[in-house]
C-alpha positions as a printed Julia matrix, in Angstrom:
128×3 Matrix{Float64}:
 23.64  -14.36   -1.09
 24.75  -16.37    1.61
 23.61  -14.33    4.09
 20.3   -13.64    3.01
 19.61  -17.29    2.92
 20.76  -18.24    6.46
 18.5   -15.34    7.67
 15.72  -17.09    5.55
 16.0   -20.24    6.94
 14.41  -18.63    9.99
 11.29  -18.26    8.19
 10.83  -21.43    7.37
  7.43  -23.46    8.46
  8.9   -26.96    8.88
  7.65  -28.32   12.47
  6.97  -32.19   11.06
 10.55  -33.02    9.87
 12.62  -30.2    11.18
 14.28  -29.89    7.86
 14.74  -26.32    7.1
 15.22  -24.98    3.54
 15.63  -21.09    1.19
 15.58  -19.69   -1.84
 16.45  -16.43   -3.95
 15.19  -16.93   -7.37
 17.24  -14.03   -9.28
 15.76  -12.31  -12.69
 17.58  -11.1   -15.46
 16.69   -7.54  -14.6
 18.29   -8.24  -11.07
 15.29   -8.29   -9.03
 14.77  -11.24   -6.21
 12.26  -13.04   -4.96
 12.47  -15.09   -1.78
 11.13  -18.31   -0.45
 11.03  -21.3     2.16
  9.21  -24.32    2.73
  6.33  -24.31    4.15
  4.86  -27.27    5.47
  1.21  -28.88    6.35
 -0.21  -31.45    8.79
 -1.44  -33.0     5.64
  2.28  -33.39    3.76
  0.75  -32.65    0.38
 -0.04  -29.76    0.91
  2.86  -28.55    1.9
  5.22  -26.32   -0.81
  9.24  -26.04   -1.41
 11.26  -23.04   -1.04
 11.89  -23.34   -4.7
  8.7   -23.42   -6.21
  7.41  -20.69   -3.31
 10.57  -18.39   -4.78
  9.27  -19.11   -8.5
  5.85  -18.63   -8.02
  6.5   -15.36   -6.4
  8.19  -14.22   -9.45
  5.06  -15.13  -11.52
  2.73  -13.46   -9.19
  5.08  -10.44   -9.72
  4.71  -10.5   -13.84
  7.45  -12.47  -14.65
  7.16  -15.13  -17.65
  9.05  -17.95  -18.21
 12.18  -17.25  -19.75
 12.47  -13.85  -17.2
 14.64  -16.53  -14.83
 18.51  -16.09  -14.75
 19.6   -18.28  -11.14
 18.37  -20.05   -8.09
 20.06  -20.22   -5.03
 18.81  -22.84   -2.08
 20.13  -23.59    1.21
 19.68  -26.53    3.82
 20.16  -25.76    7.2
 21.79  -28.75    7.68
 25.99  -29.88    6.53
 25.03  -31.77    3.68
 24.29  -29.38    0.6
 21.0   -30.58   -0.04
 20.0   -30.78   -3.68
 16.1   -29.42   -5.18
 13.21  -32.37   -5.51
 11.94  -33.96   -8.56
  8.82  -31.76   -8.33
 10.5   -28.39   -7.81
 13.61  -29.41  -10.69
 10.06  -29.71  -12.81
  8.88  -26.42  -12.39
 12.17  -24.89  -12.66
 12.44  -26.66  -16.13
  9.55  -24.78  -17.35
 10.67  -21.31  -16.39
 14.21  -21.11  -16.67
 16.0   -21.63  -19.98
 18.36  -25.13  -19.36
 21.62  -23.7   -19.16
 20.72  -21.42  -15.98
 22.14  -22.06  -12.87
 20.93  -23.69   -9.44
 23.23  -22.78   -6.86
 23.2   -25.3    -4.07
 24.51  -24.12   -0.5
 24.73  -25.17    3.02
 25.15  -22.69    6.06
 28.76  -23.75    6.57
 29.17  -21.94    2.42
 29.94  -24.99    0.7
 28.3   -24.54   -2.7
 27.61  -27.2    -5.53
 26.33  -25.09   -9.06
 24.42  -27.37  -11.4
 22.55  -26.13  -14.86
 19.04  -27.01  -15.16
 20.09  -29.52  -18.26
 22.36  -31.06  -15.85
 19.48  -31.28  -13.01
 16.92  -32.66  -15.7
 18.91  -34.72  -17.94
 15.74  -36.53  -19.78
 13.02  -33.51  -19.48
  9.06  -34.11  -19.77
  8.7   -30.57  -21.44
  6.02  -28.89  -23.84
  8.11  -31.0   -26.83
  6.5   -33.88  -25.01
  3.03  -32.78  -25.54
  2.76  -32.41  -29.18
């Protein structure tokens, strides 16, 4: 998976802060789908490699609970960890004991759960 990532970083649209970033979102049939940031003159509207992975898989037919692990890499040394925003999203696909597999390019790899990622979740138990 390694690999695959470093080769995505190249793919990434990040000319305002030069801060590359990938994903694999894997499914529990095996299947991947692949993403990078993407970013805008106008910040907002710019997207994650995260959430661009996940929303690919939904745009494919895949419903929440279809999610088994998430890779992302940083092209820098520091292992970079997901934003508040994506960690959201990946809360309301993935089940909470899935994996997020943090990496840099140099392989240095942090693995966190989702529970461990979003300790005090704003969920659908929230909204009733």
């Amino acid at each position: 998976m390694e690999e695959k990532l470093k080769k995505l970083l190249n793919n990434s649209y990040s000319p305002y802060s030069n801060f590359k970033v990938s994903s694999i979102v894997v499914m529990k049939d095996g299947k991947e789908f692949t993403g990078v940031n993407v970013e805008n003159a106008s910040y907002g509207a710019g997207i994650c490699a995260e959430r661009n992975a996940i929303i690919q898989a939904i745009a494919n037919g895949y419903k929440k609970g279809d999610f088994e692990k998430l890779y992302v890499m940083c092209d820098n040394d520091k292992i970079g960890m997901s934003c508040m925003i994506c960690r959201q999203v990946m809360l309301e696909f993935f089940e909470k004991d899935k994996q997020v597999i943090c990496m840099n390019p140099k392989g240095e790899t942090e693995i966190h759960t989702i529970e461990e990622l979003c300790p005090y979740p704003f969920d659908e138990e929230d909204l009733k």
